[in-house]
C-alpha positions in Angstrom: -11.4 23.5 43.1 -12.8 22.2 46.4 -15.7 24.2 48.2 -15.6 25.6 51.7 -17.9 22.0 52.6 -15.3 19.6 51.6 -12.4 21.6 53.5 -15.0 20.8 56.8 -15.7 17.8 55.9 -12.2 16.7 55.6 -11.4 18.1 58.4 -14.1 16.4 60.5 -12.6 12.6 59.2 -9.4 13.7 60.3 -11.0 14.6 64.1 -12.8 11.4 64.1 -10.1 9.5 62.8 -7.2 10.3 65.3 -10.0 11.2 68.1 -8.9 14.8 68.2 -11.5 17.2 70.2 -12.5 19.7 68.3 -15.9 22.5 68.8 -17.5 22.8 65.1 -17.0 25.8 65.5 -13.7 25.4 65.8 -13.8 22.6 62.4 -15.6 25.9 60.5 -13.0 28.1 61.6 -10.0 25.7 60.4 -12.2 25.0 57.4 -12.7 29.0 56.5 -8.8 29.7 57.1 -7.9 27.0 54.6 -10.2 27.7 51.8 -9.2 31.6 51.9 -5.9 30.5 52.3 -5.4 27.9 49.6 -7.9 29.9 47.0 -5.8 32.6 47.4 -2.6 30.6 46.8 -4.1 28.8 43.4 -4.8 32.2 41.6 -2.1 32.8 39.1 -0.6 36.2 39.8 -2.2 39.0 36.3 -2.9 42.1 35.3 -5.1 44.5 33.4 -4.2 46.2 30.7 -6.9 48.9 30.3 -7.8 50.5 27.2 -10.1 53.5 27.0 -12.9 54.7 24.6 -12.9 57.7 22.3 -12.6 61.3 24.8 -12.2 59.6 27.6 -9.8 60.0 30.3 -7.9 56.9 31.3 -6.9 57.4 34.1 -9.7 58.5 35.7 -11.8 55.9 33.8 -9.6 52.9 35.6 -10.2 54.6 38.9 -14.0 54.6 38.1 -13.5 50.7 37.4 -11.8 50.3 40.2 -13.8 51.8 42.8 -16.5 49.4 41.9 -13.8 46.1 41.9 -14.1 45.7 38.3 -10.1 45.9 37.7 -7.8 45.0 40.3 -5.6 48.2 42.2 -2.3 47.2 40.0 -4.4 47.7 36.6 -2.2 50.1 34.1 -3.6 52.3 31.7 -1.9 54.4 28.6 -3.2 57.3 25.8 -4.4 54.6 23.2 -4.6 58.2 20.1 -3.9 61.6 20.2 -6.1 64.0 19.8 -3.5 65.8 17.1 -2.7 62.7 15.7 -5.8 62.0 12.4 -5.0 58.1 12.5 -7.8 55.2 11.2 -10.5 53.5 13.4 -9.0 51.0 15.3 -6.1 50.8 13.3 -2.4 52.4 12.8 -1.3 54.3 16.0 -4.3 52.9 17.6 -3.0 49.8 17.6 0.6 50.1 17.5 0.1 52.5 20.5 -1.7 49.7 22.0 1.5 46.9 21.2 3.7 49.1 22.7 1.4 49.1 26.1 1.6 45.8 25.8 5.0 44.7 25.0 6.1 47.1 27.9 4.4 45.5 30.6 5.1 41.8 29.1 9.0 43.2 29.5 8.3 44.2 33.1 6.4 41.1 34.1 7.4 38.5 31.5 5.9 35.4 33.6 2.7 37.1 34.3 -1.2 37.3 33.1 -1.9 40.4 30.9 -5.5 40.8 30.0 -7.1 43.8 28.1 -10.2 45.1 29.0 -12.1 48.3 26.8 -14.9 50.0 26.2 -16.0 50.8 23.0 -13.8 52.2 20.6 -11.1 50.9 23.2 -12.8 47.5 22.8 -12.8 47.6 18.7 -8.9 48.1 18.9 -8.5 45.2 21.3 -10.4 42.9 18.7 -8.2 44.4 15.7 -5.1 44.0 17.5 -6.1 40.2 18.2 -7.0 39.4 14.9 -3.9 41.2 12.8 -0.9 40.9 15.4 0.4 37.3 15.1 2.1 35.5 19.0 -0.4 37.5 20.7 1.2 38.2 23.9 -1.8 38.3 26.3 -4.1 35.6 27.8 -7.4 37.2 27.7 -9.7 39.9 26.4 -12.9 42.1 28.3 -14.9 43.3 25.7 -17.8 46.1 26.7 -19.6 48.1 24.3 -17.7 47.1 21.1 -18.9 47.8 17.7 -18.4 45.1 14.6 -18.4 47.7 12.2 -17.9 52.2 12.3 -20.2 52.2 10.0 -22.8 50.6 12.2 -22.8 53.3 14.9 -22.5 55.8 12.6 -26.4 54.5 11.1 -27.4 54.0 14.7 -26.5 57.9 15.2 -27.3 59.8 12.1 -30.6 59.0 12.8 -30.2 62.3 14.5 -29.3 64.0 11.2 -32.3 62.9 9.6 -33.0 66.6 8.5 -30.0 66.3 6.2 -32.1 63.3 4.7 -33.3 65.4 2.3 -30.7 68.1 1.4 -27.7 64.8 1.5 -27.5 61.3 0.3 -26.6 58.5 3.3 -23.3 58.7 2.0 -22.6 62.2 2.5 -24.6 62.1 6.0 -22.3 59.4 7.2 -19.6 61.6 6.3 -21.1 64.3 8.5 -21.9 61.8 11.5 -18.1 60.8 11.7 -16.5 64.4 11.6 -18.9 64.8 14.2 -18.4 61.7 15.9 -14.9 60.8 14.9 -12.9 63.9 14.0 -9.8 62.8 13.8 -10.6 59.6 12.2 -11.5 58.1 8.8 -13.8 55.4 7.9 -11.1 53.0 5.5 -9.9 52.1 9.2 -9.5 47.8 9.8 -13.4 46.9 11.1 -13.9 44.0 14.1 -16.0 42.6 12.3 -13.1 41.7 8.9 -10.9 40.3 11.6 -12.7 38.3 13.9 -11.6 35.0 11.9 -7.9 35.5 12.7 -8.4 35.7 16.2 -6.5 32.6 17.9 -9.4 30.3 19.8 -6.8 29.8 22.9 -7.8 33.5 23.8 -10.7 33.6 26.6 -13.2 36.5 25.3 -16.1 38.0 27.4 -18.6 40.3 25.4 -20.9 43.2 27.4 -23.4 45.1 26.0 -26.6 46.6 27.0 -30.0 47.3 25.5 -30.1 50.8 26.2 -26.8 51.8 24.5 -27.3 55.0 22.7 -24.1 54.5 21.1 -23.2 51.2 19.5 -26.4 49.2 18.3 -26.8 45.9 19.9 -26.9 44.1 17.0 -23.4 45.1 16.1 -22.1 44.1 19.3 -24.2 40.9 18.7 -22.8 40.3 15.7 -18.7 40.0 17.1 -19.9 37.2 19.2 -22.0 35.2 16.3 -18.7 35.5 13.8 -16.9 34.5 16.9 -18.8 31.6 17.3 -19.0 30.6 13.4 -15.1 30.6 13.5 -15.7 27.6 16.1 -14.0 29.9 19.1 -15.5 28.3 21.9 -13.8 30.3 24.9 -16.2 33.4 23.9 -19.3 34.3 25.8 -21.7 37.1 25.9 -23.4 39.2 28.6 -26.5 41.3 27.9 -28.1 43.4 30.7 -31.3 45.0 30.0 -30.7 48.3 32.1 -27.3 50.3 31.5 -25.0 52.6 29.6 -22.7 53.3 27.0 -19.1 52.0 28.3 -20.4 52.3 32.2 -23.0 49.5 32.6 -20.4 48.5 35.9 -22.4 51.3 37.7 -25.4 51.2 36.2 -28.5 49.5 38.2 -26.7 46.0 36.5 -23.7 46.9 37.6 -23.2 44.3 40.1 -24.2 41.4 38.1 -21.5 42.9 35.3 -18.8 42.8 38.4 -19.6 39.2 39.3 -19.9 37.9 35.5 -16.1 39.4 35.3 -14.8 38.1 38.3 -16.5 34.3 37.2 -15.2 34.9 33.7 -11.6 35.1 35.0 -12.2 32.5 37.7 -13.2 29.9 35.2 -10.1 30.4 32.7 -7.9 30.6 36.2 -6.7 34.2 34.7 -6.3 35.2 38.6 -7.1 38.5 39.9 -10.3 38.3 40.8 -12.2 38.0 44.4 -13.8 34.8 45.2 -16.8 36.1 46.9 -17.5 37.9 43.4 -16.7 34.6 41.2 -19.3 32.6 43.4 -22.3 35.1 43.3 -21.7 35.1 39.3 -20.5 31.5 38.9 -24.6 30.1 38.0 -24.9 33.2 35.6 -21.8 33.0 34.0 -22.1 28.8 33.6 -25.8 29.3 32.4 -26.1 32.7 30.2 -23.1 34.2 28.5 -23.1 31.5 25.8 -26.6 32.0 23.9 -27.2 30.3 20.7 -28.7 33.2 18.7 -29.6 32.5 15.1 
């Protein structure tokens, strides 16, 4: 796409060319009306699909991500479980909840963009549902906080139950962590990290995770984007910030650099929606560190 320079540039042939007098001020204004104008214009029309993380609200969660321009005003939002409802991690209702979202707003806008942005158990459901449901119907996926495997954040959390070492085996003290964690879930759930191969490579990914999440290890958020990679998917990247936390790095102290890696990620696979002054401040970042080789 050109840059604001060419549009001036251009513009100054044509003045020199047909002898036209024109200010530079006047070329800057021209040139500043026709790249807002035309950037505008090339963005393909989208939308967000956002799905949430375990006990949180929705729909104040999409305001939240809103008010700091990380999803665009005509995101949409559903329940992805109930609490009443004891369904498998990221599986069953989750996910059929989740292709009913989605098949809903493909019906209502059938020529247009959807992507799917969650946050952690949110994000694992996303991954499932791209790597079971065949003819995908959406064209990109936002991945913050997600886990490869239950079984990894319950380790990363029981260290808090390591009374129970004594009395329990790890078995038995996983089985506590995820009443406590996931009460109306059970373990035999589908797990990223079994159905990251299926995955079609056409589908634009962006990973997020932060070191100081309390929640989901790093490493298992690590390890989605290295099976990713080993499948030869080669629209995935991944974004680390060192400061921020679980599901809410978008406002933490990285919060800005997490806005413009978004708005860059979408600019780059033209998935529209996002604001150019965003794209540009993250465009360097974006080209230069969400696709690590990690061993």
């Amino acid at each position: 796409m050109p840059e604001l320079n060419d549009y001036f540039l251009a513009i100054n042939t044509i003045r020199q060319k047909t002898g036209i007098f024109m200010k530079k001020y006047t070329i800057l204004l021209l040139s500043l009306f026709l790249y807002a104008f035309l950037t505008t214009c090339e963005q393909k029309q989208s939308y967000t699909l956002f799905v949430h993380g375990l006990k949180q609200n929705p729909y104040k969660k999409i305001q939240q991500y809103q008010k700091y321009n990380i999803i665009e005003k005509n995101a949409f939002t559903f329940k992805l479980y109930s609490n009443i409802l004891k369904c498998t991690v990221g599986q069953e209702a989750e996910i059929e909840n989740l292709i009913n979202a989605i098949n809903h707003l493909q019906q209502k806008y059938p020529d247009e963009i959807i992507i799917l942005r969650g946050v952690s158990l949110g994000a694992a459901t996303i991954c499932n549902y791209l790597g079971t449901v065949k003819n995908c119907l959406v064209h990109g996926a936002i991945l913050e906080s997600i886990f490869a495997d239950i079984k990894d954040v319950l380790n990363h959390n029981t260290r808090y139950l390591t009374r129970l070492s004594k009395l329990y085996p790890p078995s038995k003290i996983n089985k506590i962590g995820l009443k406590t964690l996931f009460p109306h879930h059970h373990i035999s759930g589908i797990q990223p990290i079994k159905v990251i191969h299926a995955i079609p490579h056409h589908i634009p990914i962006l990973i997020l995770a932060t070191e100081q999440d309390i929640v989901v290890p790093l490493y298992s958020t690590i390890n989605i984007y290295k099976e990713l990679i080993k499948t030869g998917h080669t629209k995935c990247h991944l974004f680390i910030v060192k400061q921020g936390s679980h599901a809410a790095m978008c406002w933490g102290k990285e919060g800005v650099n997490v806005r413009n890696i978004e708005h860059a990620f979408r600019k780059y696979y033209n998935l529209g929606n996002y604001a150019e002054e965003f794209a540009q401040a993250g465009w360097e970042n974006f080209l230069n560190n969400t696709q690590p080789a990690l061993k």
